[in-house]
C-alpha positions as CSV (number, residue, x, y, z in Angstrom):
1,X,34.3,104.4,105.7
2,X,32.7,107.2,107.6
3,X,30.1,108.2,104.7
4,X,28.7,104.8,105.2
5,X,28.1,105.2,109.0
6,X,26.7,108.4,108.2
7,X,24.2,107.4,105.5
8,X,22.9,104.3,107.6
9,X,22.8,106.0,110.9
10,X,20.9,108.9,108.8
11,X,18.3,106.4,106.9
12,X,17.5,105.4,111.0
13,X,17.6,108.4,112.3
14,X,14.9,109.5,109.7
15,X,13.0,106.3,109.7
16,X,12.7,106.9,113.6
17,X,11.4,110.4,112.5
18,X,14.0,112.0,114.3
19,X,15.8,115.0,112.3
20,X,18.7,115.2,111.2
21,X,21.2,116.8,109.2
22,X,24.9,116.0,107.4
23,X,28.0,117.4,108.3
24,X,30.4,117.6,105.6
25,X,34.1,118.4,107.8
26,X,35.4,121.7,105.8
27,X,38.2,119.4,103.9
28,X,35.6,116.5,102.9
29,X,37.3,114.6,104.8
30,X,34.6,113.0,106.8
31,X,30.7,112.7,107.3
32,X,29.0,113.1,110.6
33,X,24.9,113.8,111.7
34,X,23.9,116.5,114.0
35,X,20.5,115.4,115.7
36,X,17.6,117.2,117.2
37,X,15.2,115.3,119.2
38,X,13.4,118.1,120.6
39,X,15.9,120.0,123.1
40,X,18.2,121.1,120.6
41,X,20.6,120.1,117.9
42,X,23.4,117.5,119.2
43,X,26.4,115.9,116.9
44,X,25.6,112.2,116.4
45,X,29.1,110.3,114.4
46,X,28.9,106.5,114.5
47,X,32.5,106.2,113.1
48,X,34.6,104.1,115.5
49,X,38.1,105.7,116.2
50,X,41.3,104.3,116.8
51,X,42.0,107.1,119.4
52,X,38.6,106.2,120.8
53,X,35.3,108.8,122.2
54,X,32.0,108.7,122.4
55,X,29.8,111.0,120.2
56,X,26.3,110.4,120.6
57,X,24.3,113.5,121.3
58,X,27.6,115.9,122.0
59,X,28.1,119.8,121.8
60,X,30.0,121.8,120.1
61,X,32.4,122.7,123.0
62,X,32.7,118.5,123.6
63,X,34.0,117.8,119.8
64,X,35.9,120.8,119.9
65,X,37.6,119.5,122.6
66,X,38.2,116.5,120.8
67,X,39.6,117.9,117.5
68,X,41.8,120.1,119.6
69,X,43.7,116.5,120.2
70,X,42.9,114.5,117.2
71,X,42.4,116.9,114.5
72,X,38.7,114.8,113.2
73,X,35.9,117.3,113.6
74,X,36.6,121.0,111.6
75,X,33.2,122.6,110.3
76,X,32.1,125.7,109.0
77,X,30.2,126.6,112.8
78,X,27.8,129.0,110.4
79,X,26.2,126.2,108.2
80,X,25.0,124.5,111.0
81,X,23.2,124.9,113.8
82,X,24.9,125.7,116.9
83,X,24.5,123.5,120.3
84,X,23.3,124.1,123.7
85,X,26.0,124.6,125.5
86,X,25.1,121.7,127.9
């Protein structure tokens, strides 16, 4: 259940003292953290796929990429904030 990798990797992540903040995909569909540990805001989802990828500290252009293909990442781009582009 992706709300339970979410929620644990969250209660780390701010335990570490590293922010972060939810992502809710627009269908509420699935949970995912977006992370900023001091160079910018990076998505973080600890939710093993069956189609497999890696998404620790990725950009917006790498899980777009991705949901082009597997249809797992849609978000409302203007409730969060946006990536570097690197």
């Amino acid at each position: 259940d992706c709300y339970i990798y979410y929620a644990v990797s969250r209660a780390l992540l701010t335990r570490a003292d590293i922010d972060n903040i939810e992502i809710l995909r627009t269908d509420k569909g699935h949970y995912w953290n977006m992370v900023n540990y001091g160079e910018g805001w990076y998505h973080f989802d600890t939710t093993p796929r069956s189609a497999g990828g890696d998404f620790c500290l990725v950009t917006d252009s790498y899980l777009e990429a991705y949901n082009a293909k597997h249809h797992s990442h849609f978000w409302d781009k203007s409730l969060y904030p946006a990536t570097p582009l690197e």
